[in-house]
C-alpha atoms as an extended CHARMM CRD file, in Angstrom:
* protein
*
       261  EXT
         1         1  UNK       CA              0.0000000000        0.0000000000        0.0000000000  PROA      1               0.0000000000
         2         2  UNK       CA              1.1740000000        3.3140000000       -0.6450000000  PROA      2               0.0000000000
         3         3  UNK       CA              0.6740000000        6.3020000000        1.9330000000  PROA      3               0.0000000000
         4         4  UNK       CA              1.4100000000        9.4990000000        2.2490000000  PROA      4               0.0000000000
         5         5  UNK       CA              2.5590000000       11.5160000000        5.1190000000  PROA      5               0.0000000000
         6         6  UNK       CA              2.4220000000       15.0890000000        5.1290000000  PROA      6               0.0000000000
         7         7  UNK       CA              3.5390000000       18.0310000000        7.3970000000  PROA      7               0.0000000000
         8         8  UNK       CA              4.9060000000       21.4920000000        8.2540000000  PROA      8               0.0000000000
         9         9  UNK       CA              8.5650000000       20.2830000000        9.2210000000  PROA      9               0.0000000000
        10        10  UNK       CA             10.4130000000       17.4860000000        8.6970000000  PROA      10              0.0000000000
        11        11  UNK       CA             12.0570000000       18.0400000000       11.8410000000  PROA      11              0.0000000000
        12        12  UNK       CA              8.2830000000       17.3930000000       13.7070000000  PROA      12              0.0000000000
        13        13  UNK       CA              8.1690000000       14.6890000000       11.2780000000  PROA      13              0.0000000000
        14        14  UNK       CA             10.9440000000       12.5920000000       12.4730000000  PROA      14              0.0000000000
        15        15  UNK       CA             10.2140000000       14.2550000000       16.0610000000  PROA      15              0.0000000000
        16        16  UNK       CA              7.1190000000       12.6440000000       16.8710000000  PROA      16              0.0000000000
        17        17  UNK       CA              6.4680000000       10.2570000000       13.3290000000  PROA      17              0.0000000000
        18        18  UNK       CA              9.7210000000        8.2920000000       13.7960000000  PROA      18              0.0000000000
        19        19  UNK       CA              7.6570000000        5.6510000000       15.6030000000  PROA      19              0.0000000000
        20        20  UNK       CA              4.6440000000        4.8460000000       13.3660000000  PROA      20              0.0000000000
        21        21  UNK       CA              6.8000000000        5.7830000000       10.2250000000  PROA      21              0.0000000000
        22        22  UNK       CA              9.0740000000        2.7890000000       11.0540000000  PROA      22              0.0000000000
        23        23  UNK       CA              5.6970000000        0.3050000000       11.8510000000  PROA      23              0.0000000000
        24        24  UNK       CA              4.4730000000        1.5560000000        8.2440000000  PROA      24              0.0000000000
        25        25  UNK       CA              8.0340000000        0.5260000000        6.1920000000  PROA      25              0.0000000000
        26        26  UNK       CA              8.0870000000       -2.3370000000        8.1740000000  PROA      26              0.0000000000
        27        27  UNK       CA              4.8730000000       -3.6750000000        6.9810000000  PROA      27              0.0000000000
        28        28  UNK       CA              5.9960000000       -3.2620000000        3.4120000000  PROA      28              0.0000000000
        29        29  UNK       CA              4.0570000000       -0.1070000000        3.2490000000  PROA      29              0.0000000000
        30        30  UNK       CA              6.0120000000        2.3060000000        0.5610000000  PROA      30              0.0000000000
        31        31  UNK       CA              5.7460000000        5.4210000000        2.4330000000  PROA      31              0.0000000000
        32        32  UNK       CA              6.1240000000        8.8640000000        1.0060000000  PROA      32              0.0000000000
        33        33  UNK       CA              6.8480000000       11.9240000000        3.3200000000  PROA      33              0.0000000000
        34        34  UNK       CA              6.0770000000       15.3430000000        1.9760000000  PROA      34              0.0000000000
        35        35  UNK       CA              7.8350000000       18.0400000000        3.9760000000  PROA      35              0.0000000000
        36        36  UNK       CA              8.3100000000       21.5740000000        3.1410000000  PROA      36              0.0000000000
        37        37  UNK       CA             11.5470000000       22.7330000000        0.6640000000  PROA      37              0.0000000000
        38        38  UNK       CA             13.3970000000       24.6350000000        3.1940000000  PROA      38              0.0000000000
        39        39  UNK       CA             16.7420000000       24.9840000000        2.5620000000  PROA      39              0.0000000000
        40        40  UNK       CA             17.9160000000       26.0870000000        6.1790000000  PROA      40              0.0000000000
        41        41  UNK       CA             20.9250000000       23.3900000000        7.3250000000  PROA      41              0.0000000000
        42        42  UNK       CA             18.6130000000       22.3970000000       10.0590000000  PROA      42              0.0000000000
        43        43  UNK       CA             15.5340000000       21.2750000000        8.1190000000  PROA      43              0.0000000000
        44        44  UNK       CA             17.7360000000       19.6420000000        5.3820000000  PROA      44              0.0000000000
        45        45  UNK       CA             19.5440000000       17.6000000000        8.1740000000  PROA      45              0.0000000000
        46        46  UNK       CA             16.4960000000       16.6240000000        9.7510000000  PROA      46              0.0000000000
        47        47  UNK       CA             15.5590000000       15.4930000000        5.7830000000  PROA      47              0.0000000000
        48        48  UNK       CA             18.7050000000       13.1380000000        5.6780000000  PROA      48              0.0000000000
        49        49  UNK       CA             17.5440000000       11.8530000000        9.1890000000  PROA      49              0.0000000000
        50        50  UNK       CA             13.8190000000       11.3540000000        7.8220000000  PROA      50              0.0000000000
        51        51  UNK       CA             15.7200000000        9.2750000000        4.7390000000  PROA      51              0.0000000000
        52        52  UNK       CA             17.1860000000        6.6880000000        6.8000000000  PROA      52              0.0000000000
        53        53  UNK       CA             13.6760000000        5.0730000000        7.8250000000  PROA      53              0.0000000000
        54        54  UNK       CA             13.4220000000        3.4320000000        4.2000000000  PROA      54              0.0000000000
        55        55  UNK       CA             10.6990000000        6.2610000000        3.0200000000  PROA      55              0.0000000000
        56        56  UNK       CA             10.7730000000        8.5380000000       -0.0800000000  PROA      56              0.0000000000
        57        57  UNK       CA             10.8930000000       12.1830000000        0.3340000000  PROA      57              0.0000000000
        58        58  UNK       CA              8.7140000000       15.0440000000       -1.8070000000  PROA      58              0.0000000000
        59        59  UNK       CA              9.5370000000       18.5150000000       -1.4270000000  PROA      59              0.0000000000
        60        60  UNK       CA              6.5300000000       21.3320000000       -1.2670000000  PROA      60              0.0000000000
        61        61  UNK       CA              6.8370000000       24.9840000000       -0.8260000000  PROA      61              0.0000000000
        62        62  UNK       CA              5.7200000000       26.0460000000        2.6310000000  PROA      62              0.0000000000
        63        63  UNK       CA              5.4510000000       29.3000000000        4.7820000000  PROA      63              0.0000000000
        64        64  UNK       CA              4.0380000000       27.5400000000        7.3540000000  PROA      64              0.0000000000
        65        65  UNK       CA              3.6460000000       30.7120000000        9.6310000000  PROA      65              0.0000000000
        66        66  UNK       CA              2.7300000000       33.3100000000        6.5750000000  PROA      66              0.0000000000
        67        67  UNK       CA             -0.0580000000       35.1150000000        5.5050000000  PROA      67              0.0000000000
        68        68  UNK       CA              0.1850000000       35.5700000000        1.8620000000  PROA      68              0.0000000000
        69        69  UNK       CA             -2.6060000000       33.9040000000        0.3190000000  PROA      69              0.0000000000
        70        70  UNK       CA             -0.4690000000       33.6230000000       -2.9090000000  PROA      70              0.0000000000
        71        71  UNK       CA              1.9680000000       31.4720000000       -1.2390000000  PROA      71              0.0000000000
        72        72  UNK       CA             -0.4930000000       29.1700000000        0.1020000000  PROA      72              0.0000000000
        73        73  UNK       CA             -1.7980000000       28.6670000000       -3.4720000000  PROA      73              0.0000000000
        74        74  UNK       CA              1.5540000000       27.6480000000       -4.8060000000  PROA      74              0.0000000000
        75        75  UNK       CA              1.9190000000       25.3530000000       -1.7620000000  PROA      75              0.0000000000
        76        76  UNK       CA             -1.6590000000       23.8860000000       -2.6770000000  PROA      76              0.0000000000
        77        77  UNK       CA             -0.9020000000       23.3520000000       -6.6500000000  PROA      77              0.0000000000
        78        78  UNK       CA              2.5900000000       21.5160000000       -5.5040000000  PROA      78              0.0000000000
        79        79  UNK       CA              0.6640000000       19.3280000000       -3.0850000000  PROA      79              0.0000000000
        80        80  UNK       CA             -2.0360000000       18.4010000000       -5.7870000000  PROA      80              0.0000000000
        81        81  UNK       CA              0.8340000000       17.6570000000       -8.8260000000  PROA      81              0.0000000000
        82        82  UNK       CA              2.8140000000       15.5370000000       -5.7720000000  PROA      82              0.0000000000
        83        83  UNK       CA             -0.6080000000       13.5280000000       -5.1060000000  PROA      83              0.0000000000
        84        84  UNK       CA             -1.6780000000       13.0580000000       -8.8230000000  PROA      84              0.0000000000
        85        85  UNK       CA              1.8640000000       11.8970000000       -9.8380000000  PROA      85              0.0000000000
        86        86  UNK       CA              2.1350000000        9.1670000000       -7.2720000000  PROA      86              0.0000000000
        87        87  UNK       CA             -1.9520000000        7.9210000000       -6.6520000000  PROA      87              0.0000000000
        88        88  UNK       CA             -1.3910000000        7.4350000000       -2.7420000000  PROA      88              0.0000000000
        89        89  UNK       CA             -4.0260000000        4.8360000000       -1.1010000000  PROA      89              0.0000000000
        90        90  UNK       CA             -3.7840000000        6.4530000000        2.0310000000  PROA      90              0.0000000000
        91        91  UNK       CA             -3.5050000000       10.3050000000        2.6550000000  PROA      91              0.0000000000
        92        92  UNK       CA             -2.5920000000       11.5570000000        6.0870000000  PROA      92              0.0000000000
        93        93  UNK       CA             -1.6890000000       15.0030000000        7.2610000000  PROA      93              0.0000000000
        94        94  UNK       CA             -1.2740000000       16.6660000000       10.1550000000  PROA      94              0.0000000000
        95        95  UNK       CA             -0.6260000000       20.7190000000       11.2180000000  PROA      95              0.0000000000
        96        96  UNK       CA             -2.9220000000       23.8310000000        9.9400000000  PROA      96              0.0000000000
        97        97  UNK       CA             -1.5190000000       24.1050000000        6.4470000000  PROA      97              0.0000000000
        98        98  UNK       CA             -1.0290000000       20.9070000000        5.7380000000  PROA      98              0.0000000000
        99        99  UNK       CA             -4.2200000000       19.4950000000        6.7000000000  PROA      99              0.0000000000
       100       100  UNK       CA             -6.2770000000       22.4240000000        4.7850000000  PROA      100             0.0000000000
       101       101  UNK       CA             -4.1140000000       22.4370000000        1.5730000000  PROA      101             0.0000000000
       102       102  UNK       CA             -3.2840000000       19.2310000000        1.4860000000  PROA      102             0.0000000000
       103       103  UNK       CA             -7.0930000000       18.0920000000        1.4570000000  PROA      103             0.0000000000
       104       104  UNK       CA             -7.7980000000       20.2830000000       -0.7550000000  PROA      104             0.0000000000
       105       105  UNK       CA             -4.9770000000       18.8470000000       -3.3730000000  PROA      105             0.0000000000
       106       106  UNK       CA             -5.8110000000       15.2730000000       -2.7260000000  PROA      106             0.0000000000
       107       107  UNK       CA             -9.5330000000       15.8990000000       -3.8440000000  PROA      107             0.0000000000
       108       108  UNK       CA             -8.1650000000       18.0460000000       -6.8420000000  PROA      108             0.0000000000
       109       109  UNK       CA             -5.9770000000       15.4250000000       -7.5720000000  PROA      109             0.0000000000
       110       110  UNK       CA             -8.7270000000       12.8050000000       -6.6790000000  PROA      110             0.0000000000
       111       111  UNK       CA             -6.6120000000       10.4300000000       -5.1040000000  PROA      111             0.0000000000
       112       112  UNK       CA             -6.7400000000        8.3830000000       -2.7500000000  PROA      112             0.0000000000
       113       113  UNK       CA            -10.9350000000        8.0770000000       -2.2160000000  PROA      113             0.0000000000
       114       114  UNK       CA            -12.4540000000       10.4760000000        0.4080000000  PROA      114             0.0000000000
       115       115  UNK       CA            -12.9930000000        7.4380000000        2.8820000000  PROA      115             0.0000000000
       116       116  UNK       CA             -9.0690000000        7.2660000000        3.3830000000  PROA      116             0.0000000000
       117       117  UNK       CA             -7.8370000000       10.5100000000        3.6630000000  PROA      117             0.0000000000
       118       118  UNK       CA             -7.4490000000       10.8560000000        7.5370000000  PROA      118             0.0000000000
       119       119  UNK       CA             -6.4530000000       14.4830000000        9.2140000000  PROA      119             0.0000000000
       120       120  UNK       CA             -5.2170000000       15.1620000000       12.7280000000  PROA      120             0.0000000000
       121       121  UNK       CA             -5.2510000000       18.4250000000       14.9250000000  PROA      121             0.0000000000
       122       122  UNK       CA             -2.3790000000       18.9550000000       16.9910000000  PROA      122             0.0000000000
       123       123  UNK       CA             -3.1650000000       21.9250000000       18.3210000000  PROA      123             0.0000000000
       124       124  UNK       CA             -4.8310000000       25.4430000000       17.4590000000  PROA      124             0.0000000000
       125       125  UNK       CA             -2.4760000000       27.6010000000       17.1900000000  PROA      125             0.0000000000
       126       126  UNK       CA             -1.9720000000       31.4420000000       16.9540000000  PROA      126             0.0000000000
       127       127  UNK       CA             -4.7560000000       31.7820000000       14.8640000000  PROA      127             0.0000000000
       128       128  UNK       CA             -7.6580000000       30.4630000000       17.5720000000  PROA      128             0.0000000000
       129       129  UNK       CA             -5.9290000000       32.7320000000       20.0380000000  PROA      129             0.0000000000
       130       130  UNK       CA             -8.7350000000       35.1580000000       19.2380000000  PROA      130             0.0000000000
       131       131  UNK       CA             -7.3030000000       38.3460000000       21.6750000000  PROA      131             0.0000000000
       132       132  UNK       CA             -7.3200000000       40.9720000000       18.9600000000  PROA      132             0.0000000000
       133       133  UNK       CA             -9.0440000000       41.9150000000       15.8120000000  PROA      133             0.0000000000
       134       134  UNK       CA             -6.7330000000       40.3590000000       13.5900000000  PROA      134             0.0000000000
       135       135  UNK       CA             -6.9410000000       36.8040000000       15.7170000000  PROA      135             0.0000000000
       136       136  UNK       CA            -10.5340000000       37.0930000000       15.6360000000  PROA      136             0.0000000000
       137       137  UNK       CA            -10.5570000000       37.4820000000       11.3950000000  PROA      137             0.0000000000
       138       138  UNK       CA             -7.6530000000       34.7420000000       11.5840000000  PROA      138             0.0000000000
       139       139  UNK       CA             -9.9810000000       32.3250000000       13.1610000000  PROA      139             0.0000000000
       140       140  UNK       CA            -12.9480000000       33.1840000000       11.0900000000  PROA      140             0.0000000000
       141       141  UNK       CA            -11.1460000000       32.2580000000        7.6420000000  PROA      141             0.0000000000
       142       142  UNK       CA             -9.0480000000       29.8440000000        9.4480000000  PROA      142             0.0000000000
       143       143  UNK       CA            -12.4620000000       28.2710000000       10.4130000000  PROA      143             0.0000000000
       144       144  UNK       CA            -13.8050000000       27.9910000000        6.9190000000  PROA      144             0.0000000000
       145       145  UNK       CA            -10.6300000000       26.7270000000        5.3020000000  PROA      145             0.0000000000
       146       146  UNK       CA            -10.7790000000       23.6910000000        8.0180000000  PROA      146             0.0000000000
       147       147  UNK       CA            -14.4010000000       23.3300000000        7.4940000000  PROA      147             0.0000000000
       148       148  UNK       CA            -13.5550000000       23.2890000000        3.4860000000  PROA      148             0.0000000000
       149       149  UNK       CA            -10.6720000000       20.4840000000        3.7470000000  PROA      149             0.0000000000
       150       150  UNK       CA            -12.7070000000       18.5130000000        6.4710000000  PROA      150             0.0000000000
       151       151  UNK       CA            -15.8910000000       17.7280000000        3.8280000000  PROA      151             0.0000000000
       152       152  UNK       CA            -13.0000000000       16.5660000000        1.6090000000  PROA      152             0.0000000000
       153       153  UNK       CA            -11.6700000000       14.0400000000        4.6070000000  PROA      153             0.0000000000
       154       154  UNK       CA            -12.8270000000       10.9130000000        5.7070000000  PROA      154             0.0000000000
       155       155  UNK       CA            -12.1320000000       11.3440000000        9.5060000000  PROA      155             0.0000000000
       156       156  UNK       CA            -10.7740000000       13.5700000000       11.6560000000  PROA      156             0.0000000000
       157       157  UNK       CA             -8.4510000000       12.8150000000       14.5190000000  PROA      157             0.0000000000
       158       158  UNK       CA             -7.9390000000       15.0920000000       17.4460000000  PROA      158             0.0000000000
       159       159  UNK       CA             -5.0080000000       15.1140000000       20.0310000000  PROA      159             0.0000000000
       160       160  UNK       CA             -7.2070000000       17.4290000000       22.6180000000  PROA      160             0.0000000000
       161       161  UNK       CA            -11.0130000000       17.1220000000       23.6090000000  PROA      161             0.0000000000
       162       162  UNK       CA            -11.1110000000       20.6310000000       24.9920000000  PROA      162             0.0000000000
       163       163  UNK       CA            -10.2910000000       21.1840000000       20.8460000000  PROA      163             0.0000000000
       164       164  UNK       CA            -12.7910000000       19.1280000000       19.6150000000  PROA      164             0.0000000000
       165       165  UNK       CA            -15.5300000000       20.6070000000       21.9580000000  PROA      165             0.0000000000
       166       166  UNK       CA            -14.7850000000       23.7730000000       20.4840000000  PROA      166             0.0000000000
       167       167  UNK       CA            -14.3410000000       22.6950000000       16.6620000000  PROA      167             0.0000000000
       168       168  UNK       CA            -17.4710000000       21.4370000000       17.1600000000  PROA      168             0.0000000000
       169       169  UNK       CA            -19.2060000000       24.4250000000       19.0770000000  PROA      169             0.0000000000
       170       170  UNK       CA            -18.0350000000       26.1650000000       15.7210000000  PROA      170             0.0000000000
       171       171  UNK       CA            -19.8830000000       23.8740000000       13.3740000000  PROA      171             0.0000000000
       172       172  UNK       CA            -16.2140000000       23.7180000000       11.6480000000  PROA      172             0.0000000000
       173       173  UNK       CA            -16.5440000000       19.4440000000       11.2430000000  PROA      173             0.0000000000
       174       174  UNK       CA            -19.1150000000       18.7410000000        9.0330000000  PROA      174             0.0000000000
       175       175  UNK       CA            -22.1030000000       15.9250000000        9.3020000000  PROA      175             0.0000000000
       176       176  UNK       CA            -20.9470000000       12.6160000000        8.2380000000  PROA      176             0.0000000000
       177       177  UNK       CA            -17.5010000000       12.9610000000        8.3970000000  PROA      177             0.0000000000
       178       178  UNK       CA            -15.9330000000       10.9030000000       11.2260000000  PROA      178             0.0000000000
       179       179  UNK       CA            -14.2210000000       12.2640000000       14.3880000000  PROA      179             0.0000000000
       180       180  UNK       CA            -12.1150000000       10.3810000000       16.7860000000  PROA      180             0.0000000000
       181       181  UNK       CA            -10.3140000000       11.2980000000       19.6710000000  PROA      181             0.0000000000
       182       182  UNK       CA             -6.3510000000        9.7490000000       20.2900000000  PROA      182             0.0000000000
       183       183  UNK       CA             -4.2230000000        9.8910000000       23.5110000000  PROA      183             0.0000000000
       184       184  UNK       CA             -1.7460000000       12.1730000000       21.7800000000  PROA      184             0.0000000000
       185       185  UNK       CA              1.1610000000       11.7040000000       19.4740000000  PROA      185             0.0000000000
       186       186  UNK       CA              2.7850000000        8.8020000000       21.3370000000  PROA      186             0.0000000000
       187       187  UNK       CA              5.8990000000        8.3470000000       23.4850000000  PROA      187             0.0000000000
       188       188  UNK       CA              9.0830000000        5.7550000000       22.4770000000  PROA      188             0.0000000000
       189       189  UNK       CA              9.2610000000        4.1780000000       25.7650000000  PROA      189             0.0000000000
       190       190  UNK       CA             12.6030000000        2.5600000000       24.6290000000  PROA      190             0.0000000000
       191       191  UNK       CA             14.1510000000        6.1710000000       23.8100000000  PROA      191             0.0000000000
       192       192  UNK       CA             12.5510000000        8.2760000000       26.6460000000  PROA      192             0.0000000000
       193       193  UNK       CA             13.0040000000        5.2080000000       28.9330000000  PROA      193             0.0000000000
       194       194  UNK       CA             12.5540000000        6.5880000000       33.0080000000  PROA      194             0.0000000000
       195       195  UNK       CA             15.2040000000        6.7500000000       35.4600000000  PROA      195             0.0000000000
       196       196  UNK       CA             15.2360000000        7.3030000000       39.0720000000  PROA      196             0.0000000000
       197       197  UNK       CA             14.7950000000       11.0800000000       40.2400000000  PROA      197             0.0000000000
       198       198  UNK       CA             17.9570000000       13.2030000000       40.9780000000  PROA      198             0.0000000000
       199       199  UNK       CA             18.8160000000       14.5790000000       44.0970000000  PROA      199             0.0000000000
       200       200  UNK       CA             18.5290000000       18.4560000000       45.2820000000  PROA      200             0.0000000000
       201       201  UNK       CA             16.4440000000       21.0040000000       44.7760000000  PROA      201             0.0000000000
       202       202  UNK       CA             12.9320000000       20.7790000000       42.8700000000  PROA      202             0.0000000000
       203       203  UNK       CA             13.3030000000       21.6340000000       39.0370000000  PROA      203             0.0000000000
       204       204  UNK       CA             10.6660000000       22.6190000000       36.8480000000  PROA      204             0.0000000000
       205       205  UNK       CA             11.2640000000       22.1340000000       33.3780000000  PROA      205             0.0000000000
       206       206  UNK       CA              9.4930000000       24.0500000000       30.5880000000  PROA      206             0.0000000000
       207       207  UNK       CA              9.6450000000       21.8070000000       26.8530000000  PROA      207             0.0000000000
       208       208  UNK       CA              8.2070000000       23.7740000000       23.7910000000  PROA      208             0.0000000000
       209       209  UNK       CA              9.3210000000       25.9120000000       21.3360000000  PROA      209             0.0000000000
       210       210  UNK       CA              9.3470000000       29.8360000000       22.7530000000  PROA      210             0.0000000000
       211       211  UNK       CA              5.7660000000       31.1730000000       21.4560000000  PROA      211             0.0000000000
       212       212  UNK       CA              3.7910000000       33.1360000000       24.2170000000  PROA      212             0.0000000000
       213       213  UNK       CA              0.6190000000       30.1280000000       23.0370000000  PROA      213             0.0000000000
       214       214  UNK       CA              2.6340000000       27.5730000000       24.9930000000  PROA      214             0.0000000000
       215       215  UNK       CA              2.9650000000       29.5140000000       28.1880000000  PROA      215             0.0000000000
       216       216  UNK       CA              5.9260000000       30.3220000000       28.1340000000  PROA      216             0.0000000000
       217       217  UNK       CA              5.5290000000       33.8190000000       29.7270000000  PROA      217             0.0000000000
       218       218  UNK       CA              2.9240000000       32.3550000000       32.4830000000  PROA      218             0.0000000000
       219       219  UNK       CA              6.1870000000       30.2260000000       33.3410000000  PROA      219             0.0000000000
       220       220  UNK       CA              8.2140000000       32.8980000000       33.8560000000  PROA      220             0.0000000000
       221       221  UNK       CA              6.1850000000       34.5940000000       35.4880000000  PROA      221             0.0000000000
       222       222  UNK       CA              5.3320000000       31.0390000000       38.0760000000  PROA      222             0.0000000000
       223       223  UNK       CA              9.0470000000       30.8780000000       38.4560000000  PROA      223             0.0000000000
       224       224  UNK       CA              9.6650000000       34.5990000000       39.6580000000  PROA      224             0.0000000000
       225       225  UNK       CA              6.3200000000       34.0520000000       42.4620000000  PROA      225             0.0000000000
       226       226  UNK       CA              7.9390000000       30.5670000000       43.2580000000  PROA      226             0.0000000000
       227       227  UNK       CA             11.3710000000       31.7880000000       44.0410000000  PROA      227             0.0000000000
       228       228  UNK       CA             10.1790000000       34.1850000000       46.2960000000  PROA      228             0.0000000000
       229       229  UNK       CA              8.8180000000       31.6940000000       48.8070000000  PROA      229             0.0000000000
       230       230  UNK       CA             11.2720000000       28.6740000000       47.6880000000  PROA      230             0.0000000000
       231       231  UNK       CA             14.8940000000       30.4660000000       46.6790000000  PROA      231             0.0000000000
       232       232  UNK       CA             16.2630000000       27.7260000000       46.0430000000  PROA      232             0.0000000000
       233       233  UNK       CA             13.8950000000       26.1270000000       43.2800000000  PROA      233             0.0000000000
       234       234  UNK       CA             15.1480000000       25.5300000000       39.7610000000  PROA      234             0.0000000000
       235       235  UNK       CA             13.7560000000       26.5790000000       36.5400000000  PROA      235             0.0000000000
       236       236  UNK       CA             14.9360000000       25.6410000000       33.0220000000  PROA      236             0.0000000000
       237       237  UNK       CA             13.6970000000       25.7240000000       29.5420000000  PROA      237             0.0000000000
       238       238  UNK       CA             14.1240000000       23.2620000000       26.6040000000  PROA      238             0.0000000000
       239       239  UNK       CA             13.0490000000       24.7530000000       23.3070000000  PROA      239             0.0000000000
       240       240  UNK       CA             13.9440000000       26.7920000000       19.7640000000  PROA      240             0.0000000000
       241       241  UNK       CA             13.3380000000       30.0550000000       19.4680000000  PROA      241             0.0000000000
       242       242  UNK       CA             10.8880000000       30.7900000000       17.1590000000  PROA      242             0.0000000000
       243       243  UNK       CA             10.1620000000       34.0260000000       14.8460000000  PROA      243             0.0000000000
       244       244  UNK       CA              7.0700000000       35.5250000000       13.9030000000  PROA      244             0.0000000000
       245       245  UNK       CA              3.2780000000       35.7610000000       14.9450000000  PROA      245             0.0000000000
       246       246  UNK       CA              2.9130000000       34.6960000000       18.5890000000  PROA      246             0.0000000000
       247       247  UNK       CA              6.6970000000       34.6010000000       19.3060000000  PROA      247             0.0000000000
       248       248  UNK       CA              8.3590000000       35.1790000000       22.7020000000  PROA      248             0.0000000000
       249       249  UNK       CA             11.8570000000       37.3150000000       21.6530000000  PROA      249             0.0000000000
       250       250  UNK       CA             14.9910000000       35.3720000000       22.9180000000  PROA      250             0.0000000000
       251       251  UNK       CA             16.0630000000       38.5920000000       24.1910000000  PROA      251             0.0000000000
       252       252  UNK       CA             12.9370000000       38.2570000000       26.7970000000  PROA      252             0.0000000000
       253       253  UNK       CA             13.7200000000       34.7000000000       28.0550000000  PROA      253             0.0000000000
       254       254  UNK       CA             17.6290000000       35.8710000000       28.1010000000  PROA      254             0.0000000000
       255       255  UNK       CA             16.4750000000       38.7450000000       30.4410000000  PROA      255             0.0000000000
       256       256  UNK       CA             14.6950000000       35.9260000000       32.8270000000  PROA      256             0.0000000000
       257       257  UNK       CA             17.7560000000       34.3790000000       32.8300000000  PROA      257             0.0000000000
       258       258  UNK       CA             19.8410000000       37.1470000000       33.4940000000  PROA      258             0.0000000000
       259       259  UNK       CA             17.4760000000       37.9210000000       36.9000000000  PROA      259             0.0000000000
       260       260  UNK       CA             18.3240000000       34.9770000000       38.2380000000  PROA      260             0.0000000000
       261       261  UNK       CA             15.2830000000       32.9810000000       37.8190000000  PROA      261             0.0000000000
C-alpha cells in the first residue's frame, strides 16, 4: 500500500512520526513523506535523518507561519501535482496548512478516495488565540478553510477534547464525516526510557518551542512568584526560538535568565 505523510517540518516529522513511520516501512508499506523545501541546514539535516527510515521524500513549498494567500496557493498546486503523480491509497496530514491544503490537493488530484484521507489536529495555534481583531478574522477564515478540507476528509483525529468541543461548538466538522479522539502523538518508551529522580532542589522544566501560546511567559512569570517563597527552586527551559506571529523574543527569556530565575 502506498501512503502518504504530510507536514509542516520534517524536523516534527521525524520528532514525533519516527515511531509509526518505522511500523508503516516495516509492513511493506512504501511510504512517502512530503515536507516543506526549506533549505535552512537544520531542516535539510532533519531530511537526511527522515531518509534513513526506508521512506521517499517530496519537497513542497511552505510558509508555514505566513499570511500571503499567494503562497499558500503555490503550496496547494505543488501538493495536488505531488498527489496526482504518485496515486497514494492512504492520505494523512497533520498541522494547519497541511491538513487544509493538502485536502484540498488530494480531492483536486482525486486520489486516494475520500474514505481514506485521515487528518489530525495537533493543536490550534496562533490563529484560535482570538485576543485581537486580527486573531478574531484569523480564526474566522481559518475556520472555513478547516471546514472546506474537512468535507474533503474521511475522519478527523484530534489530540485534545477541549479542541474538539470547540471545533465542534463552531460547526467547523461537518455531518458525516468521522471524528475520533487519540491519547496524543505517542511516546518511544525505549528512547525516553525513566530513570530514578535526581537529588537536590525541585526543578521545573518548561519543553516547547518559545511562542507566548505555549505559556511560556505564564512560566516565567510562576518561576519569579515561586522563588520568592522557595529560593532555592530551579527553573529551566528546553526549546527553539521561534520568529514571527505569537513569538516570545529570545532577548525576553535571556532577560529571565539574566534575573536569576
Amino acid at each position: 500500500m502506498k501512503i502518504l505523510i504530510t507536514g509542516n517540518q520534517a524536523r516534527a516529522m521525524s520528532n514525533f512520526w519516527t515511531v509509526l513511520i518505522r511500523r508503516m516501512v516495516r509492513l511493506g508499506h512504501d511510504l512517502l513523506c512530503v515536507v516543506p523545501a526549506d533549505a535552512s541546514p537544520e531542516e535539510t539535516a532533519w531530511r537526511e535523518k527522515l531518509s534513513t527510515l526506508g521512506v521517499r521524500l517530496a519537497l513542497y513549498p511552505l510558509d508555514r507561519k505566513g499570511l500571503n494567500p499567494f503562497a499558500d496557493i503555490r503550496a496547494l498546486c505543488s501538493l495536488r501535482s505531488i498527489i496526482a503523480g504518485e496515486q497514494p491509497d492512504v492520505f494523512f496530514a497533520y498541522t494547519i496548512k497541511p491538513v487544509i491544503y493538502g485536502s484540498l490537493a488530494a480531492a483536486l488530484a482525486g486520489a486516494p478516495p475520500k474514505a481514506r484521507r485521515f487528518v489530525m489536529i495537533t493543536g490550534l495555534g496562533y490563529t484560535f488565540e482570538a485576543d485581537s481583531g486580527l486573531k478574531r478574522l484569523l480564526m474566522r477564515v481559518t475556520a472555513r478553510l478547516y471546514r472546506t478540507a474537512f468535507a474533503r476528509s474521511g475522519t478527523v483525529f484530534f489530540q485534545n477534547g477541549d479542541d474538539r468541543a470547540l471545533f465542534e461548538r463552531l460547526s467547523i466538522v461537518p455531518p458525516g464525516v468521522a471524528v475520533r479522539l487519540t491519547r496524543g502523538t505517542g511516546v518511544d518508551l525505549e528512547y525516553f526510557s525513566a530513570r530514578p529522580r535526581a537529588e537536590g532542589p525541585p526543578l521545573f522544566l518548561f519543553v516547547g518551542r518559545l511562542l507566548e501560546a505555549k505559556g511560556l511567559r505564564d512560566f516565567m512569570t510562576a518561576a519569579a512568584l515561586v522563588r520568592r517563597r522557595r529560593p532555592e527552586a530551579r527553573f529551566a527551559i528546553l526549546g527553539p526560538e521561534e520568529k514571527g506571529p505569537g513569538a516570545v523574543p529570545l532577548a525576553e527569556v535571556l532577560a529571565c535568565q539574566d534575573k536569576g530565575l
